[in-house]
PDB file of N, CA, C and O in Angstrom:
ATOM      1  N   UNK A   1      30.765 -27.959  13.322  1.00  0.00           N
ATOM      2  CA  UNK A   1      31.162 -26.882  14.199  1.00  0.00           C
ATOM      3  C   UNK A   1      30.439 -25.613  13.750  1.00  0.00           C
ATOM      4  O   UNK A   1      30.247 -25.388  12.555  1.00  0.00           O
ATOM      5  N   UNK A   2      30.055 -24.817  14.683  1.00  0.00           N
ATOM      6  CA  UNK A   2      29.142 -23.796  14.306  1.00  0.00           C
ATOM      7  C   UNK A   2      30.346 -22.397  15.024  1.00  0.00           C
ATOM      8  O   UNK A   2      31.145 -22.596  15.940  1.00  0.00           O
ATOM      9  N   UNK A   3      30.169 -21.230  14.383  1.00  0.00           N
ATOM     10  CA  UNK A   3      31.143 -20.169  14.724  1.00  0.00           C
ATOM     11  C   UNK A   3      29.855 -19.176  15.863  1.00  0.00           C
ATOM     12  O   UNK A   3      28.651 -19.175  15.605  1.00  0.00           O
ATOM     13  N   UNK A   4      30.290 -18.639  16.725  1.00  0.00           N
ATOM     14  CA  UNK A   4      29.593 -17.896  17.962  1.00  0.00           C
ATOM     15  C   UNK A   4      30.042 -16.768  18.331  1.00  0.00           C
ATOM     16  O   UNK A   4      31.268 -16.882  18.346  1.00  0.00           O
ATOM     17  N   UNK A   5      29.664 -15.454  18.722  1.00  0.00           N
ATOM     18  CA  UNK A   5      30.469 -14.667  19.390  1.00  0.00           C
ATOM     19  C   UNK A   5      30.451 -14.606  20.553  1.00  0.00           C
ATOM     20  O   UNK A   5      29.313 -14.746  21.000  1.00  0.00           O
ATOM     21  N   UNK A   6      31.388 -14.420  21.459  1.00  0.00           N
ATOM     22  CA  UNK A   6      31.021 -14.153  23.205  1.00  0.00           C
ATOM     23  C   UNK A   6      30.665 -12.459  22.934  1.00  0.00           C
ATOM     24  O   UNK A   6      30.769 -11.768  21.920  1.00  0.00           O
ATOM     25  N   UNK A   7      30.192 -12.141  24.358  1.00  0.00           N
ATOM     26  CA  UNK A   7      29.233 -10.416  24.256  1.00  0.00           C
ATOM     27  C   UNK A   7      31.001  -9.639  24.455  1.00  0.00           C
ATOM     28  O   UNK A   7      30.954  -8.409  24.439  1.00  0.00           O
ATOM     29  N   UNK A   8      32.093 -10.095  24.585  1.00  0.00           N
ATOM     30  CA  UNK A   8      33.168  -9.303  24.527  1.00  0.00           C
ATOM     31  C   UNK A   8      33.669  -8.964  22.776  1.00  0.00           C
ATOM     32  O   UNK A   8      34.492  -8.119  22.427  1.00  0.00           O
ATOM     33  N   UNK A   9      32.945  -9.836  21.944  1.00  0.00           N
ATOM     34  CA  UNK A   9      33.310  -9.855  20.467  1.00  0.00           C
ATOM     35  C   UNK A   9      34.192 -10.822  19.490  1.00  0.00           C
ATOM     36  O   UNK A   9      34.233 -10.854  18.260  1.00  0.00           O
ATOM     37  N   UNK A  10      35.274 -12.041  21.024  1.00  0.00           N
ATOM     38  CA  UNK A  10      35.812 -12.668  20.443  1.00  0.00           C
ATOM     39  C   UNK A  10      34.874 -13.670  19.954  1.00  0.00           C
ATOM     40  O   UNK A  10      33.823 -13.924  20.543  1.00  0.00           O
ATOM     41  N   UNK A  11      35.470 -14.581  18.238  1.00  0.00           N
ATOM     42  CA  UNK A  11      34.722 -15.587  18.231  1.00  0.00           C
ATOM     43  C   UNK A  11      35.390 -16.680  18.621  1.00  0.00           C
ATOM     44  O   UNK A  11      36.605 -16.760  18.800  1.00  0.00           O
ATOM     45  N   UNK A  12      34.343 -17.779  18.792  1.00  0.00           N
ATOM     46  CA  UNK A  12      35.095 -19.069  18.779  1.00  0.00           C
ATOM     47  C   UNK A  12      33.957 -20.441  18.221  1.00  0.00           C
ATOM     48  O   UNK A  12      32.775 -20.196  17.977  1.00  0.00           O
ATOM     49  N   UNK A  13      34.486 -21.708  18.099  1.00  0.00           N
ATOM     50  CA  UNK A  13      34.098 -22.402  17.430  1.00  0.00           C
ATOM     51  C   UNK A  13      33.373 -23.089  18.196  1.00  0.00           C
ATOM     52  O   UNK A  13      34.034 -23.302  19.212  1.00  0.00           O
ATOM     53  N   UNK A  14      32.029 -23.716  18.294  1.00  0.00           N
ATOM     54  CA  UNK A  14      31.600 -24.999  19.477  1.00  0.00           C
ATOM     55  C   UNK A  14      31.161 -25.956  18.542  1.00  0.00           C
ATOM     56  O   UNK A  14      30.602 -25.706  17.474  1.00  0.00           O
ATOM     57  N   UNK A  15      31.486 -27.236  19.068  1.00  0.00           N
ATOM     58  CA  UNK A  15      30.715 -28.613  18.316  1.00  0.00           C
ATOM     59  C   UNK A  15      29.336 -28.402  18.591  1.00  0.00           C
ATOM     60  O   UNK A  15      29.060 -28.539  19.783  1.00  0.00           O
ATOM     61  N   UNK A  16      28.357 -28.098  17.818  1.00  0.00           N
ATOM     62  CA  UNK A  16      26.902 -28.154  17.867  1.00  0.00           C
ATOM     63  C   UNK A  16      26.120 -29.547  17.881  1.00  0.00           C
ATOM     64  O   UNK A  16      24.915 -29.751  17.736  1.00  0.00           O
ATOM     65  N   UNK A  17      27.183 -30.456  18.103  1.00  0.00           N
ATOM     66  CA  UNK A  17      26.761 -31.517  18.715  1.00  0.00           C
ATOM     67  C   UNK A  17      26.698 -31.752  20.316  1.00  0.00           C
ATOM     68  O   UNK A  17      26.010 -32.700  20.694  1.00  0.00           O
ATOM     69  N   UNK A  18      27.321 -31.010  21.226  1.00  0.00           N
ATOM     70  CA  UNK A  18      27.341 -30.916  22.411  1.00  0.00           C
ATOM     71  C   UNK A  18      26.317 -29.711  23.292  1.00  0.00           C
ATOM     72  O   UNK A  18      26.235 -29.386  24.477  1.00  0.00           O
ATOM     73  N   UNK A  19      25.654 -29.297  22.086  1.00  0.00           N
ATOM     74  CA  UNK A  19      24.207 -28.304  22.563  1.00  0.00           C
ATOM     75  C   UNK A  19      23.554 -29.284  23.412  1.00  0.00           C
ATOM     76  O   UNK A  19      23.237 -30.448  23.167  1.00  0.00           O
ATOM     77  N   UNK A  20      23.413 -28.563  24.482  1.00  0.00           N
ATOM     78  CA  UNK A  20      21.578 -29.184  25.422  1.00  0.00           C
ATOM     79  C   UNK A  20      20.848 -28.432  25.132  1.00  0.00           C
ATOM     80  O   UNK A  20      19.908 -28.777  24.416  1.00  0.00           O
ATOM     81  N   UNK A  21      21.012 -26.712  25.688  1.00  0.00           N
ATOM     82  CA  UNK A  21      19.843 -26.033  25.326  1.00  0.00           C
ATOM     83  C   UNK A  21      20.092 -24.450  25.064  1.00  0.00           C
ATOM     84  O   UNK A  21      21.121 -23.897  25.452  1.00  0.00           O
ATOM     85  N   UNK A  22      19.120 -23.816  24.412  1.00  0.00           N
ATOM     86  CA  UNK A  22      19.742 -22.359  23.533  1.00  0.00           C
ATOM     87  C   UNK A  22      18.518 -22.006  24.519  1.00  0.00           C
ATOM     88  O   UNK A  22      17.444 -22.597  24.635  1.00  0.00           O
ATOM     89  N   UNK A  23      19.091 -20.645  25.328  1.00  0.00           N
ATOM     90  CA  UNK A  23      18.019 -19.565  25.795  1.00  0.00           C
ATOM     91  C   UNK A  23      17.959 -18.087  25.965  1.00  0.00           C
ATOM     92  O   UNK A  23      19.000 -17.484  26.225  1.00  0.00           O
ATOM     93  N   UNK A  24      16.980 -17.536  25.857  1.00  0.00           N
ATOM     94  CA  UNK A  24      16.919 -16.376  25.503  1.00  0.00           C
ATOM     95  C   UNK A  24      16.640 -15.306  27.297  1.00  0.00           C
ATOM     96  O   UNK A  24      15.649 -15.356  28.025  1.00  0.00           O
ATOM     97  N   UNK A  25      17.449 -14.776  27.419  1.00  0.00           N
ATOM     98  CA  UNK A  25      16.825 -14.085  28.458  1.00  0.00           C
ATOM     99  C   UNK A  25      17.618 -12.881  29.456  1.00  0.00           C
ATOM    100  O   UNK A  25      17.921 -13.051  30.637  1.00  0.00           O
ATOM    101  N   UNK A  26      17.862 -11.616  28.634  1.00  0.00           N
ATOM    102  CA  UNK A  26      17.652 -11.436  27.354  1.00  0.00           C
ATOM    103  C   UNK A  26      18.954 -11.759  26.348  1.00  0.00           C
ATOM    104  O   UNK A  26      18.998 -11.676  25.121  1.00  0.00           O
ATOM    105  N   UNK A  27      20.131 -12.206  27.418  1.00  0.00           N
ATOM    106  CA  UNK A  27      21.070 -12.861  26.444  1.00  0.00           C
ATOM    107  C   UNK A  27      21.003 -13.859  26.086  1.00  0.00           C
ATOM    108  O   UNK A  27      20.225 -14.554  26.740  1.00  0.00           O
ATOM    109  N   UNK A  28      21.570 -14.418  25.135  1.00  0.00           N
ATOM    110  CA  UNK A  28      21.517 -15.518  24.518  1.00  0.00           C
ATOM    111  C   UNK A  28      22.716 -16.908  25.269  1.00  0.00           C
ATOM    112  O   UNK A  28      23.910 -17.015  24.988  1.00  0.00           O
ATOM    113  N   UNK A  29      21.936 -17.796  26.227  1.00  0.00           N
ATOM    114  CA  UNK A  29      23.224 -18.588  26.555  1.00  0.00           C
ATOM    115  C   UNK A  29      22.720 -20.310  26.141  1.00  0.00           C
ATOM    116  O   UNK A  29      21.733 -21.019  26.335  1.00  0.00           O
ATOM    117  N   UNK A  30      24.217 -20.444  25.391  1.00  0.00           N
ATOM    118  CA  UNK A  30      24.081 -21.887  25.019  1.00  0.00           C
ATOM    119  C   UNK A  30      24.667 -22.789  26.088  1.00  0.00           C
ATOM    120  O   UNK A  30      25.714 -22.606  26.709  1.00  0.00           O
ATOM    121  N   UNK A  31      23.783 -23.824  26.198  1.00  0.00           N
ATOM    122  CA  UNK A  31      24.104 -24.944  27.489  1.00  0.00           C
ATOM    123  C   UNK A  31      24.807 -26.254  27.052  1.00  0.00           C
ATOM    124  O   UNK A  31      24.129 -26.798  26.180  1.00  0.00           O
ATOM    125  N   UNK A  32      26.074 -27.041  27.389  1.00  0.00           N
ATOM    126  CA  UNK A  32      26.414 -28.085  26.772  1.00  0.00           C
ATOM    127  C   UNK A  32      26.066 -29.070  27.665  1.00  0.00           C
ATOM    128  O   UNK A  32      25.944 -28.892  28.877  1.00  0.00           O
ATOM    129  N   UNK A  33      25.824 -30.621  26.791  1.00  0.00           N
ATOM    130  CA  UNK A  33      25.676 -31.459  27.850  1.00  0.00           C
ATOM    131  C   UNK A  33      26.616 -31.557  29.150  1.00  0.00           C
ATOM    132  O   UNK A  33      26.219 -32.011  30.223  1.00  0.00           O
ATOM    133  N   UNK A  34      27.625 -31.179  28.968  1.00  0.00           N
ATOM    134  CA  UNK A  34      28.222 -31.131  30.041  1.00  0.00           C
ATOM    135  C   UNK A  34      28.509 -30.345  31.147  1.00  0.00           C
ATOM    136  O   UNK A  34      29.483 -30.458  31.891  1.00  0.00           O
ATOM    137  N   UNK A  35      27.131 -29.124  31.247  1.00  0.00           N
ATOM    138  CA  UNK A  35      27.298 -28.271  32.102  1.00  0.00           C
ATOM    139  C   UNK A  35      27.800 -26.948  31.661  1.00  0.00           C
ATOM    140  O   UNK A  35      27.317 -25.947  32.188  1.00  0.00           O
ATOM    141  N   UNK A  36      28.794 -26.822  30.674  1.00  0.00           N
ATOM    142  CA  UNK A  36      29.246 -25.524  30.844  1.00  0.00           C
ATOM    143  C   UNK A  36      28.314 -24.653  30.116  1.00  0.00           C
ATOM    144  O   UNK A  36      27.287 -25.255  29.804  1.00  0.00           O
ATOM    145  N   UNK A  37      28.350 -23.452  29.757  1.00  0.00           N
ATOM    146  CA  UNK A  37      27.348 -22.299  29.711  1.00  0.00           C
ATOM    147  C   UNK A  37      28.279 -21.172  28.652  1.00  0.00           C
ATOM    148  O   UNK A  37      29.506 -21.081  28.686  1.00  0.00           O
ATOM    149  N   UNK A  38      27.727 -20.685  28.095  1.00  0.00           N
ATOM    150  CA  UNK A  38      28.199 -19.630  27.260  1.00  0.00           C
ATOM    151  C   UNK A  38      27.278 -18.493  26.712  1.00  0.00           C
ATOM    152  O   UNK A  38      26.161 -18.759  26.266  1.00  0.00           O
ATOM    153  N   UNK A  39      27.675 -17.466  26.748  1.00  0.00           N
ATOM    154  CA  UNK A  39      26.621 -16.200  26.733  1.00  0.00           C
ATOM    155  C   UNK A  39      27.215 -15.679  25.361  1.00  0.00           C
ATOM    156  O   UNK A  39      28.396 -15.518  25.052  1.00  0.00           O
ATOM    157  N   UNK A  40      25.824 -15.417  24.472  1.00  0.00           N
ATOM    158  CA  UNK A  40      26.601 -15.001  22.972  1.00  0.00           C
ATOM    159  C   UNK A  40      25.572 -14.270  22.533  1.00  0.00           C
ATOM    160  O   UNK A  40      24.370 -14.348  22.785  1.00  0.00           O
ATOM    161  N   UNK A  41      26.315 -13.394  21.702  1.00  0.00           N
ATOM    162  CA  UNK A  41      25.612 -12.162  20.925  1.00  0.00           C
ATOM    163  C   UNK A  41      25.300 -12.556  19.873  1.00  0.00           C
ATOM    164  O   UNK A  41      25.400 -11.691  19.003  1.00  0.00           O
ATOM    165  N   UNK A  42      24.819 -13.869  19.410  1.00  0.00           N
ATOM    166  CA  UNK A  42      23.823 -14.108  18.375  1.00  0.00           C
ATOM    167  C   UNK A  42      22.336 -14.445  18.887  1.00  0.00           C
ATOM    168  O   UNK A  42      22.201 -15.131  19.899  1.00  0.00           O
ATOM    169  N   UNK A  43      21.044 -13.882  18.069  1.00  0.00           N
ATOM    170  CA  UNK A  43      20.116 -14.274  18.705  1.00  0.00           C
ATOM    171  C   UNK A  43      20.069 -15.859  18.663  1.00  0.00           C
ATOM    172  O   UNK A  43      20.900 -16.468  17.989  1.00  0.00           O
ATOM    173  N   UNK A  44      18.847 -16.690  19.570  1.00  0.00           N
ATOM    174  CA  UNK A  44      18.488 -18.007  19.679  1.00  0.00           C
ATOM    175  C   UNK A  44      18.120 -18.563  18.784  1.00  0.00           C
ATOM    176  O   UNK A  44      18.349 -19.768  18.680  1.00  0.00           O
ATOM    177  N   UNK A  45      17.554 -18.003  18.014  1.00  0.00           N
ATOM    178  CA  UNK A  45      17.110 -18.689  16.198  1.00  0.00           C
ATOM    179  C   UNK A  45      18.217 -18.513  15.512  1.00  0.00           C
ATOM    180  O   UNK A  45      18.316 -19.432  14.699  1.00  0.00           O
ATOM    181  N   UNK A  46      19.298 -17.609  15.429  1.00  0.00           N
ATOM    182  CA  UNK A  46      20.661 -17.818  14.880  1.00  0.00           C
ATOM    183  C   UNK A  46      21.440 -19.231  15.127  1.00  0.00           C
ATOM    184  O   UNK A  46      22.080 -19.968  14.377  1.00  0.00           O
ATOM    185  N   UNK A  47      21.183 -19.269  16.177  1.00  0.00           N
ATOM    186  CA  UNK A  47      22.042 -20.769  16.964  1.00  0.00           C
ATOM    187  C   UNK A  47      21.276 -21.518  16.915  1.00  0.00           C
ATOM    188  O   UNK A  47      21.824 -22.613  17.038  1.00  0.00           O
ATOM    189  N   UNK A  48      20.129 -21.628  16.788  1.00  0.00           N
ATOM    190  CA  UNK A  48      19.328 -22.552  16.637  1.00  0.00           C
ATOM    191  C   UNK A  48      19.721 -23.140  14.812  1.00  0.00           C
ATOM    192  O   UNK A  48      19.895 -24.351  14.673  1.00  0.00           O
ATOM    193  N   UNK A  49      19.794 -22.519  13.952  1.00  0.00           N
ATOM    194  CA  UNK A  49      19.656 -22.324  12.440  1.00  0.00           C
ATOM    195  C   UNK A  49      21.050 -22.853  12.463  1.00  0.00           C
ATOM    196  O   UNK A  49      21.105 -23.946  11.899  1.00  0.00           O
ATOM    197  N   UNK A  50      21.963 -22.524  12.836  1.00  0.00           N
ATOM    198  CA  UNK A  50      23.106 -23.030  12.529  1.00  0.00           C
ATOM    199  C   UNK A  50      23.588 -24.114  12.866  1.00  0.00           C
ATOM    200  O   UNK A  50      24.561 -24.684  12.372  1.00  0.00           O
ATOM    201  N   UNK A  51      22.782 -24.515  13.909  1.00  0.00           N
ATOM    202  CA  UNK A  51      22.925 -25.820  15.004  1.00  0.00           C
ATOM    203  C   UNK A  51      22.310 -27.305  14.022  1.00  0.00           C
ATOM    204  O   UNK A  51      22.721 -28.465  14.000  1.00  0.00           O
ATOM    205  N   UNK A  52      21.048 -26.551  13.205  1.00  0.00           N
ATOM    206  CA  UNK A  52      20.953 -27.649  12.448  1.00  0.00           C
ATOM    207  C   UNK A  52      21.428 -27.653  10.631  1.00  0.00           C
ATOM    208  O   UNK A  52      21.253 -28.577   9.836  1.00  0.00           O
ATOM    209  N   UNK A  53      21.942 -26.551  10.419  1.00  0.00           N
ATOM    210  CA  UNK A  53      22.902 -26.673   9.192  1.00  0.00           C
ATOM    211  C   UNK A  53      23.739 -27.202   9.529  1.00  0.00           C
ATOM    212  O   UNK A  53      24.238 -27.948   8.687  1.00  0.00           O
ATOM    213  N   UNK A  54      24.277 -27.167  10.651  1.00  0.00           N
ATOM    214  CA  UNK A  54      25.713 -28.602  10.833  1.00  0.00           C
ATOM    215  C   UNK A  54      25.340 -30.044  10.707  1.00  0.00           C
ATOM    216  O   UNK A  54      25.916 -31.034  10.256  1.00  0.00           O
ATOM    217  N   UNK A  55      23.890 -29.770  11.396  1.00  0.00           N
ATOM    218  CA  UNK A  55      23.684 -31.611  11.590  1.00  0.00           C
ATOM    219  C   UNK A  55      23.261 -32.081   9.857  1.00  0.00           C
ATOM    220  O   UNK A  55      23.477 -33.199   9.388  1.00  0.00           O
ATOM    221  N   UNK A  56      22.758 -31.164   9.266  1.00  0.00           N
ATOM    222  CA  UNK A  56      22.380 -31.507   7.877  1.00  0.00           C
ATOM    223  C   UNK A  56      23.571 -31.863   7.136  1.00  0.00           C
ATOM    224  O   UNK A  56      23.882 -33.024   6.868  1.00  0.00           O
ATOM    225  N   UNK A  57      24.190 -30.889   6.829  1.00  0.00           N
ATOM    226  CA  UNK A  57      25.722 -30.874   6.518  1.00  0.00           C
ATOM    227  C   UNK A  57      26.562 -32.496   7.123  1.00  0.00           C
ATOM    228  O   UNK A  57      27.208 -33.333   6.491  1.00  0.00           O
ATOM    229  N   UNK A  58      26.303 -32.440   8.129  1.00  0.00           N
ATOM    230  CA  UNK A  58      27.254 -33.976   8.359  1.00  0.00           C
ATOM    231  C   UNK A  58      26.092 -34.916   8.317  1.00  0.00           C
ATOM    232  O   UNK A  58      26.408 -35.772   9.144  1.00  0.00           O
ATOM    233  N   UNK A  59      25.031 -35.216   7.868  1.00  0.00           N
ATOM    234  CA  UNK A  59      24.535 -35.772   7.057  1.00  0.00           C
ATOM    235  C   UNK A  59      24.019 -35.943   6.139  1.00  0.00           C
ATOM    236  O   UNK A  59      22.967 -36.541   5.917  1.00  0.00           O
ATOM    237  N   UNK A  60      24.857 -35.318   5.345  1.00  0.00           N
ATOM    238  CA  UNK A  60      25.108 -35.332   3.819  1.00  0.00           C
ATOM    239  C   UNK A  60      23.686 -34.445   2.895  1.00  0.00           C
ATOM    240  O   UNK A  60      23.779 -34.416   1.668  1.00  0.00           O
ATOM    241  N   UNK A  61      22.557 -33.831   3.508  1.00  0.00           N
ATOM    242  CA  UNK A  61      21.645 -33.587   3.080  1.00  0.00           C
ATOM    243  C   UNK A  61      21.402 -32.288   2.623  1.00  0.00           C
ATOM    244  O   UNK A  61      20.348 -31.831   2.183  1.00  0.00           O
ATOM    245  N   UNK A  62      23.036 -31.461   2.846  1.00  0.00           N
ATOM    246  CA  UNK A  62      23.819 -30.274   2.225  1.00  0.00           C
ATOM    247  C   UNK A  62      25.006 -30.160   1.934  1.00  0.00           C
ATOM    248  O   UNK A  62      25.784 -30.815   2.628  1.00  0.00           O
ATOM    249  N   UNK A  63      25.499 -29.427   0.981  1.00  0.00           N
ATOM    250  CA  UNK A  63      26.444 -29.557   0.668  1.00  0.00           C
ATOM    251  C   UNK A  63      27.352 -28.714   1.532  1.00  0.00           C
ATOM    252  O   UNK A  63      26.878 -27.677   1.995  1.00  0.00           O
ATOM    253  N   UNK A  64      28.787 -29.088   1.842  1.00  0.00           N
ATOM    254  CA  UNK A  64      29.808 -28.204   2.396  1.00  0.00           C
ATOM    255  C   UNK A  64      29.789 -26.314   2.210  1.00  0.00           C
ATOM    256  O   UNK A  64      29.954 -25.716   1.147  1.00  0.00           O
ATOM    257  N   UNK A  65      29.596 -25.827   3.269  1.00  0.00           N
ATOM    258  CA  UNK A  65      29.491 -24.598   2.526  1.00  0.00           C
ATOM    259  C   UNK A  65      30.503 -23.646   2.757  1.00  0.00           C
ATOM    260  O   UNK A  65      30.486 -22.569   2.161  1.00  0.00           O
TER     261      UNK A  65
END
């Protein structure tokens, strides 16, 4: 699970296993396979970076942090 902000400031948690696609323009919205959409005030290389410290992390190739 990766932590996100929406552009109102709340955070919340998304499985970064359900990413399709991170885009920049000029907000940042993450796409899930399933259609829904989310607009966040981290840049795209933020979510990008964190998207694969999870996948590392649940495969074992980091430690819990």
């Amino acid at each position: 699970m990766i932590t996100l902000t929406r552009l109102n400031g709340k955070k919340f948690v998304l499985n970064a296993e359900l990413i399709r696609t991170v885009e920049s323009s000029p907000d940042t919205m993450v796409t899930l396979v399933n259609g829904d959409h989310f607009v966040v005030k981290e840049e795209m290389q933020e979510v990008i970076d964190a998207a694969i410290r999870y996948g590392q992390t649940l495969r074992g190739l980091l430690p819990p942090s």
